[in-house]
C-alpha positions as CSV (number, residue, x, y, z in Angstrom):
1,X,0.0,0.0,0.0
2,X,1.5,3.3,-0.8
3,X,1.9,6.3,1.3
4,X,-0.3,8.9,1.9
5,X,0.4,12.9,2.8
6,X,-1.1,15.0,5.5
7,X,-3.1,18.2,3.8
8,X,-1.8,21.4,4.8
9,X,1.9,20.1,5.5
10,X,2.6,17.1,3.3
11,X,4.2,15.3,5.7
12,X,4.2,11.5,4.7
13,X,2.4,8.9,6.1
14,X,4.1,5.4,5.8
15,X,1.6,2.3,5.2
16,X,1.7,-0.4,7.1
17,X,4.9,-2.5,6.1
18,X,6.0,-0.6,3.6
19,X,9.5,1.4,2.8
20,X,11.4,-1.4,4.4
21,X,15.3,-0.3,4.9
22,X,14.1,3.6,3.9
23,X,11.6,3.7,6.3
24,X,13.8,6.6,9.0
25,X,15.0,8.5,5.3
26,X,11.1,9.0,4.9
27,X,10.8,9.9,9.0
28,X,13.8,12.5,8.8
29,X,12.2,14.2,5.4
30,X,9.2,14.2,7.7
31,X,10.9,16.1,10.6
32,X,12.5,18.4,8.5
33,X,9.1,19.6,7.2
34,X,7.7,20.5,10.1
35,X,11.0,22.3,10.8
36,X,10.6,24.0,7.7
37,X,6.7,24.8,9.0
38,X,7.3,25.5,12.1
39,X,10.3,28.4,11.8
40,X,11.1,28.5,8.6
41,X,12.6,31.6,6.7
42,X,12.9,31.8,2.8
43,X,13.8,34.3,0.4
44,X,12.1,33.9,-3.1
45,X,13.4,35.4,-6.0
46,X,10.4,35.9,-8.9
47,X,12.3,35.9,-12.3
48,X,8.9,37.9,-13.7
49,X,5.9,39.7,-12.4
50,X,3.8,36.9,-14.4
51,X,0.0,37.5,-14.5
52,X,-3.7,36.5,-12.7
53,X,-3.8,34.0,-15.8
54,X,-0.1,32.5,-15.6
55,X,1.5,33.4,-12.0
56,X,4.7,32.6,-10.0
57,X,3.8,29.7,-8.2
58,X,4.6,29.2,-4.6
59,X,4.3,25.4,-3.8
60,X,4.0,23.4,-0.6
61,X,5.2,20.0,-2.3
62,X,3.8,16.9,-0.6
63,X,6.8,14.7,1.2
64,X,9.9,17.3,0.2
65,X,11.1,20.5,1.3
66,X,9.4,23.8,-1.0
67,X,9.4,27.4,-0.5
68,X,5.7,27.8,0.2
69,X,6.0,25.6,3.8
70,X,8.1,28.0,5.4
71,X,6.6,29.8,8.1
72,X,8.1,33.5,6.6
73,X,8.2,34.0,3.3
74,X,9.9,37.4,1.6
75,X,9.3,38.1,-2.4
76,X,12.4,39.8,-3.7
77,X,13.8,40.4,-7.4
78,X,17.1,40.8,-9.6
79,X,15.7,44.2,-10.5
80,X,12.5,46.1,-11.5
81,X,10.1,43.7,-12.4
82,X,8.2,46.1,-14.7
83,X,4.5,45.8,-13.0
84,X,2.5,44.0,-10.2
85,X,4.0,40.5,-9.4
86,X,1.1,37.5,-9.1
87,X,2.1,34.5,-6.6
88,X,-0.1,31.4,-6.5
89,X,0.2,29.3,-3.5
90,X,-0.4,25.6,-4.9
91,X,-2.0,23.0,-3.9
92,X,-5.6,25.1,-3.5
93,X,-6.7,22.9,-0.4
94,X,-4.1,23.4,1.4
95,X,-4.5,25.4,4.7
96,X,-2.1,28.3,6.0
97,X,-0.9,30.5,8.0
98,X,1.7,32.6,7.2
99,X,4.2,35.8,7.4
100,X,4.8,37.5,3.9
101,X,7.0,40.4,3.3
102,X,7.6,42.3,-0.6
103,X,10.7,43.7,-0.9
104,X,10.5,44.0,-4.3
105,X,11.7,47.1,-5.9
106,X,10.6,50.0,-8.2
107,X,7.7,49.7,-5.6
108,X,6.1,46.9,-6.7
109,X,3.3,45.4,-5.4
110,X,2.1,41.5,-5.0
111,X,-0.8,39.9,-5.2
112,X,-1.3,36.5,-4.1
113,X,-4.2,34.1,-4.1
114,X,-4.7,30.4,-4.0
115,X,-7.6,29.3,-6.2
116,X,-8.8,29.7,-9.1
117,X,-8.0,34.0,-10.1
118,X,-10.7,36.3,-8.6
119,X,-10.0,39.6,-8.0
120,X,-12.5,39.5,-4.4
121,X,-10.1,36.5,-2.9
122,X,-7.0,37.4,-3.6
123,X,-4.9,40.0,-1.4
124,X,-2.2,42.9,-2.6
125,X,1.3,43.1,0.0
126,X,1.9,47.1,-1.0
127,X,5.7,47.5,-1.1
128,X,7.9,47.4,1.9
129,X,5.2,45.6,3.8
130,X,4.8,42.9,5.8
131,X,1.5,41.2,6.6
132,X,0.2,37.4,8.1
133,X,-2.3,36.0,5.6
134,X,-4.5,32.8,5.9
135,X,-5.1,31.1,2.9
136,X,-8.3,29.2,4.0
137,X,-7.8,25.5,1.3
138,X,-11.2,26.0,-0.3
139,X,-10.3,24.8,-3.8
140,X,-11.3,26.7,-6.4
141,X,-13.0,29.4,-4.4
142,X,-10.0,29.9,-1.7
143,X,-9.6,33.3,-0.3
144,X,-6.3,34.9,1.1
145,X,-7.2,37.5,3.9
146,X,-5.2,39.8,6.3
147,X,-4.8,37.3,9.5
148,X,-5.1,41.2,11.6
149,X,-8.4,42.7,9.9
150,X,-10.0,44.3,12.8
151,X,-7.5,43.2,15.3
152,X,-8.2,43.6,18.6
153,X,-5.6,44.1,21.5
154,X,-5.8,44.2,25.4
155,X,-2.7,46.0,25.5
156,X,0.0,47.0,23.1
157,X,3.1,48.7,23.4
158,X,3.8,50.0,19.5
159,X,7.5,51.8,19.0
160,X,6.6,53.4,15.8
161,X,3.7,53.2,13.6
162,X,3.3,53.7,9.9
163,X,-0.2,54.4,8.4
164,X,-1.7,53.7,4.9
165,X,-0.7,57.8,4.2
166,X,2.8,57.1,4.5
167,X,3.0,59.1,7.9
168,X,4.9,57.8,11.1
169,X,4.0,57.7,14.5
170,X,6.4,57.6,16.9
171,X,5.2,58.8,19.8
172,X,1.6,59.9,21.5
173,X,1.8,63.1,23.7
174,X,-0.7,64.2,26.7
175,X,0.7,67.9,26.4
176,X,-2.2,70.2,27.1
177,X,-0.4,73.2,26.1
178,X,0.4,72.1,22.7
179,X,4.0,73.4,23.3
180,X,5.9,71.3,21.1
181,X,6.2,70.9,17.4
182,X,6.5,67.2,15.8
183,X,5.5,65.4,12.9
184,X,5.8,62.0,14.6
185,X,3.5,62.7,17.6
186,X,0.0,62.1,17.7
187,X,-2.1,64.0,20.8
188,X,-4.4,62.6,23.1
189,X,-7.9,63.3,23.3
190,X,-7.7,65.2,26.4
191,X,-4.7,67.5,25.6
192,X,-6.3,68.6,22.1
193,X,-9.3,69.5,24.3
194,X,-7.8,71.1,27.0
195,X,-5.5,73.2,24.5
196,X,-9.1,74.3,22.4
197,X,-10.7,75.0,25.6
198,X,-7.8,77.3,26.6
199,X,-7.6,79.2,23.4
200,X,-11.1,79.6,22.9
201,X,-11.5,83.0,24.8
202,X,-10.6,85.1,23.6
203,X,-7.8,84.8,20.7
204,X,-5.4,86.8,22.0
205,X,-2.4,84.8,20.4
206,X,-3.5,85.7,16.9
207,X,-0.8,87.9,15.2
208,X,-1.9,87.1,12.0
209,X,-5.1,87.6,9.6
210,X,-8.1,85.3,10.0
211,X,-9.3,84.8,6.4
212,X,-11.9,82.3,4.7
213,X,-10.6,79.6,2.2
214,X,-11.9,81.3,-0.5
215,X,-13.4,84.3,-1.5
216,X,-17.0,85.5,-0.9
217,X,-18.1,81.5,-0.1
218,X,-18.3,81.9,3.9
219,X,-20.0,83.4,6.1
220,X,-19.3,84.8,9.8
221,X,-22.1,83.4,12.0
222,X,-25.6,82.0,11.1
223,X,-29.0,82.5,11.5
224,X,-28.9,80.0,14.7
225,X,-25.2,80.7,15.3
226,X,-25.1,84.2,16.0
227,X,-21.9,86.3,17.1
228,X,-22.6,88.7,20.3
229,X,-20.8,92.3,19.9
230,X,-18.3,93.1,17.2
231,X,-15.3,95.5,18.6
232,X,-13.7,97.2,15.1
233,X,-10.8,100.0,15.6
234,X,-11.2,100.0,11.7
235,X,-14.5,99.9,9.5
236,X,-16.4,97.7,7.5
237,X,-16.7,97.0,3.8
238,X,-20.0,96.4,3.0
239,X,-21.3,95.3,-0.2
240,X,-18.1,95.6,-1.9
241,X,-14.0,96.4,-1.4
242,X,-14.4,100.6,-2.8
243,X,-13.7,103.2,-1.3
244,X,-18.1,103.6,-1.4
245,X,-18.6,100.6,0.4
246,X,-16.9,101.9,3.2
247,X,-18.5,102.5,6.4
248,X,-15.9,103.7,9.2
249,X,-18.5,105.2,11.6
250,X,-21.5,104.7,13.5
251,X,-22.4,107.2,16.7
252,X,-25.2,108.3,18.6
253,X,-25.4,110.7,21.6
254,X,-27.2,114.3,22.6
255,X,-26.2,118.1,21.6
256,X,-27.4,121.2,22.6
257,X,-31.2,122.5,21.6
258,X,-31.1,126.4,22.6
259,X,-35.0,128.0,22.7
260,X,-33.9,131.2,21.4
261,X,-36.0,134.7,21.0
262,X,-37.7,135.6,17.8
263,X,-36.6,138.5,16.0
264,X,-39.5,139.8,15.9
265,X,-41.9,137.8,18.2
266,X,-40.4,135.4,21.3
267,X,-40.9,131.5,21.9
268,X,-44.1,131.5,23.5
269,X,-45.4,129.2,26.4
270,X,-43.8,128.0,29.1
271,X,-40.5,126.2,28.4
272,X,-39.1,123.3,30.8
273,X,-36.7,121.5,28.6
274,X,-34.9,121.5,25.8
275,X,-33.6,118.0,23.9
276,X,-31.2,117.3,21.2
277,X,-30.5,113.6,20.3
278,X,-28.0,112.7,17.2
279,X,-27.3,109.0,15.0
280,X,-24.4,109.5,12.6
281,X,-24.0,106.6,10.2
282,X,-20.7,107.7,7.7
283,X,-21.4,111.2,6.6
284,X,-25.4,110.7,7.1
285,X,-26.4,112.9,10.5
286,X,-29.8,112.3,12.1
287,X,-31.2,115.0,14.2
288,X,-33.8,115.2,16.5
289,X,-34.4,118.3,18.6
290,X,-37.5,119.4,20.9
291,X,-38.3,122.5,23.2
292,X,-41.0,120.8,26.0
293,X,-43.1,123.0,28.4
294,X,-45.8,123.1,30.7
295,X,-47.9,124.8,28.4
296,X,-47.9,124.5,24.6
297,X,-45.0,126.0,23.1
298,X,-45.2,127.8,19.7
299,X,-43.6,130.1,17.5
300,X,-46.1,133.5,16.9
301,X,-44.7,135.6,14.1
302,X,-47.4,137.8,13.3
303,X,-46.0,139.6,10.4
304,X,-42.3,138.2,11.2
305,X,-40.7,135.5,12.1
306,X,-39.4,133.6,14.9
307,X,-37.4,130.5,15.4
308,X,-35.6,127.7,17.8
309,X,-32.3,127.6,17.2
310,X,-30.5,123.8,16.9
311,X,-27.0,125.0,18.5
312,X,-24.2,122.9,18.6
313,X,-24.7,120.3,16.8
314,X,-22.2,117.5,17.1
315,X,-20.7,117.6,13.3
316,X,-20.4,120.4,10.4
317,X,-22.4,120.9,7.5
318,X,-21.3,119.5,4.0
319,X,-22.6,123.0,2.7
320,X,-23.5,126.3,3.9
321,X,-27.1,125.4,4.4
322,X,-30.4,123.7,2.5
323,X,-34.1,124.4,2.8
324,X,-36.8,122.1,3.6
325,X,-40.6,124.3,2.4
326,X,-43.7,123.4,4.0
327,X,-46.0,123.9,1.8
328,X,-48.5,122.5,3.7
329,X,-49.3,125.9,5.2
330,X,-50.2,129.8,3.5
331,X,-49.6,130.3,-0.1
332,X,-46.6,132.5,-1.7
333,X,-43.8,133.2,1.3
334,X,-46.1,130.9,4.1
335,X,-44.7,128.1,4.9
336,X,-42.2,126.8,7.2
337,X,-38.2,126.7,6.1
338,X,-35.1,124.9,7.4
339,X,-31.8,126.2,7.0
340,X,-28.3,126.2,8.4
341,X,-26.2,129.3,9.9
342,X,-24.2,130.5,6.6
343,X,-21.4,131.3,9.8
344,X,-20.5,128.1,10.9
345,X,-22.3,125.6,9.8
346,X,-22.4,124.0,13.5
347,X,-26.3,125.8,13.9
348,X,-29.2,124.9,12.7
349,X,-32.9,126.8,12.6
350,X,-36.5,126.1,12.0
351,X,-38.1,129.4,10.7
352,X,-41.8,130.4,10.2
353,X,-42.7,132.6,7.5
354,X,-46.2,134.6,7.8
355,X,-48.3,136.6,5.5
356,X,-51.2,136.8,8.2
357,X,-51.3,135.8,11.7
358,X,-50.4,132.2,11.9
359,X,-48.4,129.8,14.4
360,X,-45.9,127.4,13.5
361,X,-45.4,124.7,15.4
362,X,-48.5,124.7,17.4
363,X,-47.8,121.6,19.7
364,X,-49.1,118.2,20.3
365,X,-48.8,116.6,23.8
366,X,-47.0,114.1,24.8
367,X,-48.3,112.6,27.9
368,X,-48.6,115.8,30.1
369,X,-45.9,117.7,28.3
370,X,-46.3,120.1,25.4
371,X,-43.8,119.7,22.7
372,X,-42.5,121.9,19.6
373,X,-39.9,118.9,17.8
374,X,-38.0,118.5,14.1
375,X,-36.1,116.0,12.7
376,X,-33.9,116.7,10.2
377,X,-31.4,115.0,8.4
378,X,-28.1,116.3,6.5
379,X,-24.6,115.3,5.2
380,X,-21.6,116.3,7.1
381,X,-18.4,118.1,5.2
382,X,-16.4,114.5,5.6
């Protein structure tokens, strides 16, 4: 009866009374297998890259010592093979485990299967890599897969670490400052957010400009993400980068609202107050005056005229003054005019014009008090 072989390592069985005189030749060939399969370490030379359809075979021969029972196995070459090298580990039901390195060069890789060619069984050893494989003795169908796919560890202590971008990690860092500078390091969890917690009020270690990746694609803020208050030493360009869509100022505060005499006729009624209020956006002023009294305040001109003066007002004129007509009241000079002071441009008057008796400004109350108000708006000289 001849021998038989054992699967995965080919190691031969002897029948029963047979090799008679060979019979320990057989057991040391035997030994030496297991040797090879246990610790073995071979360097393999591929004279070509080959192809899917005609590849380097890499064979685990039954009863004799071959390359593909060694326990590490490294791919190397006499030069540049030209493309992708294709190993084929024969026979396909044979089962494996084993250490694989390429060190082919020109960067080539290998792919190696066991069965019949199919591109979803095989596996690819990128250059300069090393990887375990299990090639699973299916047949036709086997598959080759990484023996560490989603490898899980208790515990590992890792010197330096490569990853699939090419980058190396040599080192991980609990620095919560962020103080040093490597490209080897990878930060801990903690330390990135104790270093974005401490920068994140305010940024007062930015020296340089804060800008948007590209132009006119971001925006500051959203509708649910609102900024609070925006400090600016500078202005804002609004609408566009000229010098028109500049807007360098914004202010609001009080001036002074004298209740002057008429020059013919005097303020009548009985004044308690006098208010002035001011909003400035860029050259556009926003005035708001008011004379208040206990009893309604008006201006009686008879066959004169008589005014309030607006007195110094926060910023000057663009011109000498303009003229606002009321043509609501009287016919020819009647009416009600607004102009600046011709001196300084800092002054600013209501007037009343009167061909017959008539009272400008004849008040409206406001709660208990009696008002005589304008608002009147007006470019400044810059």
């Amino acid at each position: 009866m001849p021998s038989t072989y054992t699967t995965n390592l080919g190691i031969e069985k002897i029948a029963t009374g047979e090799q008679s005189g060979v019979w320990g030749a057989t057991t040391n060939t035997n030994l030496d297998i297991l040797d090879q399969a246990v610790n073995g370490i071979v360097s393999v030379t591929l004279a070509s890259a080959g192809t899917s359809g005609s590849p380097n075979t890499l064979p685990v021969t039954s009863g004799a010592l071959s390359d593909g029972r060694n326990k590490f196995i490294e791919f190397v070459d006499g030069g540049d093979l030209g493309a992708t090298a294709y190993v084929q580990l024969t026979p396909n039901d044979a089962e494996k485990v084993v250490f694989m390195r390429n060190s082919l060069s020109a960067s080539r890789s290998v792919i190696v299967f066991q069965g019949t060619y199919n591109a979803s069984n095989d596996f690819e050893i990128p250059a300069g890599k090393t990887v375990v494989l299990k090639f699973d003795g299916a047949g036709g169908s086997a598959t080759v897969t990484d023996v560490f796919n989603d490898l899980e560890l208790t515990a590992a202590t890792i010197n330096s670490l490569q990853l699939s971008s090419g980058s190396t990690v040599t080192t991980i860092l609990d620095e919560d400052d962020m103080s040093s500078d490597s490209d080897t390091a990878l930060a801990t969890q903690q330390s990135i957010k104790a270093y974005v917690d401490s920068v994140a009020e305010p940024l007062t270690a930015v020296t340089t400009d804060i800008l948007p990746n590209t132009d006119d694609n971001n925006d500051l803020g959203s509708a649910s993400k609102r900024w609070q208050d925006l400090y600016l030493s500078g202005g804002l360009y609004i609408g566009g980068t000229a010098s028109a869509n500049y807007l360098d100022d914004y202010e609001e505060g009080t001036f002074t609202l004298n209740g002057t005499g008429s020059y013919l006729t005097p303020l009548t009624g009985t004044v308690t107050g006098y208010y002035g209020q001011y909003t400035k956006v860029g050259r556009k002023v926003y005035l708001y005056g008011a004379v208040q009294g206990s009893t309604a305040i008006a201006i009686n001109a008879g066959t004169g005229f008589g005014y309030v003066i607006f007195d110094s007002m926060p910023f000057a004129s663009e011109s000498g003054g303009f003229n606002l007509h009321d043509t609501t009241h009287g016919v020819g000079g009647d009416g009600v005019n607004f102009g600046f002071t011709t001196t300084n441009k800092t002054s600013f008057f209501p007037t009343a014009f009167y061909a017959s008796s008539w009272s400008w400004g004849a008040t409206t109350n406001v709660g208990s008090t009696n008002t005589l108000s304008a608002n009147i708006t007006y470019h400044t000289a810059s």
